[in-house]
C-alpha positions in Angstrom: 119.1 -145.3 138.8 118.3 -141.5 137.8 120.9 -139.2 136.8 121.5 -136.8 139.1 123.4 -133.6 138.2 125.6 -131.6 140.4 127.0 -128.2 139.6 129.7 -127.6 141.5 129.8 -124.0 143.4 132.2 -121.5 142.3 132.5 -122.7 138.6 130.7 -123.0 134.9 127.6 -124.8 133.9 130.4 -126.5 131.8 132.2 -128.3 134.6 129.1 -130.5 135.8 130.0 -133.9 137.5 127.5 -137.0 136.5 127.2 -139.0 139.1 125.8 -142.3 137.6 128.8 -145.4 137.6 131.0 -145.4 133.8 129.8 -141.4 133.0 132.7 -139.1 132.2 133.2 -136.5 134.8 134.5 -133.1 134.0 136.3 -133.3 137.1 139.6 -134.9 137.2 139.6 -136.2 141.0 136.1 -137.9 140.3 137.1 -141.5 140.2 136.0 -143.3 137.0 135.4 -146.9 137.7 135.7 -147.8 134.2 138.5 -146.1 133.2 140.6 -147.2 130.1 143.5 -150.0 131.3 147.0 -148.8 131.1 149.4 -149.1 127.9 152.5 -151.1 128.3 155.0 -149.0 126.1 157.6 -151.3 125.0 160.8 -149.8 123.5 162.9 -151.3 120.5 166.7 -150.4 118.9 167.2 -151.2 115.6 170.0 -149.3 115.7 172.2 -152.8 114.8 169.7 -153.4 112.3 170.8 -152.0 108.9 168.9 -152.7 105.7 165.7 -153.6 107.9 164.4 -150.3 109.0 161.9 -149.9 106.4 160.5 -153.7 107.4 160.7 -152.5 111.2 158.6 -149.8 111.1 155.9 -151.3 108.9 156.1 -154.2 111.8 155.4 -151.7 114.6 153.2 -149.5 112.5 151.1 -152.9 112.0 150.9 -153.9 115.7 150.5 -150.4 117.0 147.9 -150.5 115.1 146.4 -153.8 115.6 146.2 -153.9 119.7 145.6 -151.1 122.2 147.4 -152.1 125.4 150.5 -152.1 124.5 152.4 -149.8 122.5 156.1 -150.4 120.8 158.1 -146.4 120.4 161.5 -146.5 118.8 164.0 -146.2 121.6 166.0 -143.1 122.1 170.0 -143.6 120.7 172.0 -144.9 123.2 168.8 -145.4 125.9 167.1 -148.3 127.0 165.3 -150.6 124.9 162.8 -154.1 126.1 163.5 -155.0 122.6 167.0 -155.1 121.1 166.6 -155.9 117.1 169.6 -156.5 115.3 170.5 -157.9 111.3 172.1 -161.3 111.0 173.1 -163.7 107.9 171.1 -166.1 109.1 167.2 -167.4 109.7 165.3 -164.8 111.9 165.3 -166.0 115.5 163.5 -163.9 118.5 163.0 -164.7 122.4 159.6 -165.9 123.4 158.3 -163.2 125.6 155.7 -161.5 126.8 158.7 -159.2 127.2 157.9 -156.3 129.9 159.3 -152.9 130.7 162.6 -153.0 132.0 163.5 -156.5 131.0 164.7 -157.6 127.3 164.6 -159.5 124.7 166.4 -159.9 121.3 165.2 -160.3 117.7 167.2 -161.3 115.1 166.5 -160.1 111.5 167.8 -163.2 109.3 169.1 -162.3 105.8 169.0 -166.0 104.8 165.1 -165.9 104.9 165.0 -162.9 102.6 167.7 -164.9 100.3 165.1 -167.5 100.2 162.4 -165.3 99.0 160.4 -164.3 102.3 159.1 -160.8 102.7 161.0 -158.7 105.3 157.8 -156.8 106.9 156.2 -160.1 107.5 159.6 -161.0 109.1 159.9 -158.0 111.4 156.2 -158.5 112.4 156.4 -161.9 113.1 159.4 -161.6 115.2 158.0 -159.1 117.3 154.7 -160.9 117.9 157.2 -163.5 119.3 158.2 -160.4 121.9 154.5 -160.1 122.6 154.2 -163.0 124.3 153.3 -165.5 120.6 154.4 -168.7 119.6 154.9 -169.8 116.1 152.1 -172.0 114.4 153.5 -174.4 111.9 152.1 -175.1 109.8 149.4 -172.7 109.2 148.1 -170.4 106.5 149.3 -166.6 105.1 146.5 -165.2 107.0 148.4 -166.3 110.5 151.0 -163.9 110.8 152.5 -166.4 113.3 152.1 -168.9 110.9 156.0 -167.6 109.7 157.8 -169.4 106.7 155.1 -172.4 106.6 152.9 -170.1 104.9 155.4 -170.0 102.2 157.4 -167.3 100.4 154.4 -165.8 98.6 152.8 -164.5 101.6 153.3 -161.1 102.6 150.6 -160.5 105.4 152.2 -158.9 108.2 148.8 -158.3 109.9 148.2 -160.6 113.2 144.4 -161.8 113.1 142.0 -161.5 115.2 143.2 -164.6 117.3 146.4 -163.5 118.2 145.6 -159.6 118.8 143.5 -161.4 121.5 146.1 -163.0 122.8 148.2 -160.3 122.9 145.6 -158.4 124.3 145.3 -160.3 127.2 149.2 -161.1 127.8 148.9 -157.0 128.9 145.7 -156.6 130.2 146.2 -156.9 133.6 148.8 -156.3 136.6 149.0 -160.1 137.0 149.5 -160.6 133.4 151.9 -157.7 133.3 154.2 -159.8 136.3 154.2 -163.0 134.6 157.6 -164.1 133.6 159.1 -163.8 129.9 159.2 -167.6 128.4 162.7 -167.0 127.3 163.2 -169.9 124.6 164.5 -168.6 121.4 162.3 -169.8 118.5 164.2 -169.6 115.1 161.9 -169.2 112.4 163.3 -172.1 109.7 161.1 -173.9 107.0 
């Protein structure tokens, strides 16, 4: 198809409009048929999480980074949060979501797992994958983030591979993926 360019009366050489399919258009009510999917924003409180705050935001920081369609923003005090995070004495247990806006979910941050020697980013990451919509994979190697306390207390990767950023991915990639319901089992993350 040839590229055809329009300039649109009354303005700039600089507001052309392309019209070949999947070309940006410097006009905003041109309809892009390959525009960019949504991003789920998720909120969390940690607010009941004392001592982990550090561990939290190297969590999110890792996921935020590691997927594009969904984004987790610390909630404001008092608002609304999809994911409420709080301490606990014992092992670190979370709901099994995908967890979606306006419904929630709970993580807990166990100290018992840090007593026995586990790293607490890898903790808070792994617990929030479990938000995402990820199951744990016992037993399985330090390079599965989901892998949890199978990978033993030496590992401190708190990077999801490339297997489960896909699945993530595709738990938010779509408005039928964004209806389906939150598992809801709690999976408590015990060697």
């Amino acid at each position: 198809m040839p590229l055809t360019i329009w300039i649109k009366a009354g303005t700039s050489a600089t507001a052309l409009v392309l019209a070949t399919a999947g070309v940006a258009s410097a006009d905003p009510a041109v309809e892009q048929p390959h525009a960019k999917a949504a991003v789920v924003t998720l909120r969390y409180d940690d607010s009941r999480a004392a001592g982990w705050e550090a561990a939290i935001a190297a969590g999110v920081a890792s996921w935020n980074a590691n997927v594009s369609n969904v984004r987790l923003v610390e909630a404001a005090p008092g608002g609304p949060a999809e994911i409420v995070i709080v301490a606990t004495t014992g092992w670190p247990q979370a709901t099994l979501g995908p967890v979606r806006p306006g419904r929630q979910v709970r993580v807990e941050l166990g100290s018992q797992a840090v007593s026995d020697g586990y790293n607490k980013t890898r903790i808070a990451a792994h617990e929030l994958g479990h938000s995402l919509g990820l199951p744990d994979t016992k037993p399985g190697p330090c390079s599965q983030l989901m892998s949890g306390s199978s990978a033993g207390t030496a590992c401190t990767n708190a990077v999801p591979n490339a297997t489960e950023r896909s699945r993530v991915q595709s738990n938010y990639a779509s408005a039928v993926a964004a209806s389906a319901l939150v598992d809801g089992r709690t999976l408590v993350d015990a060697p």
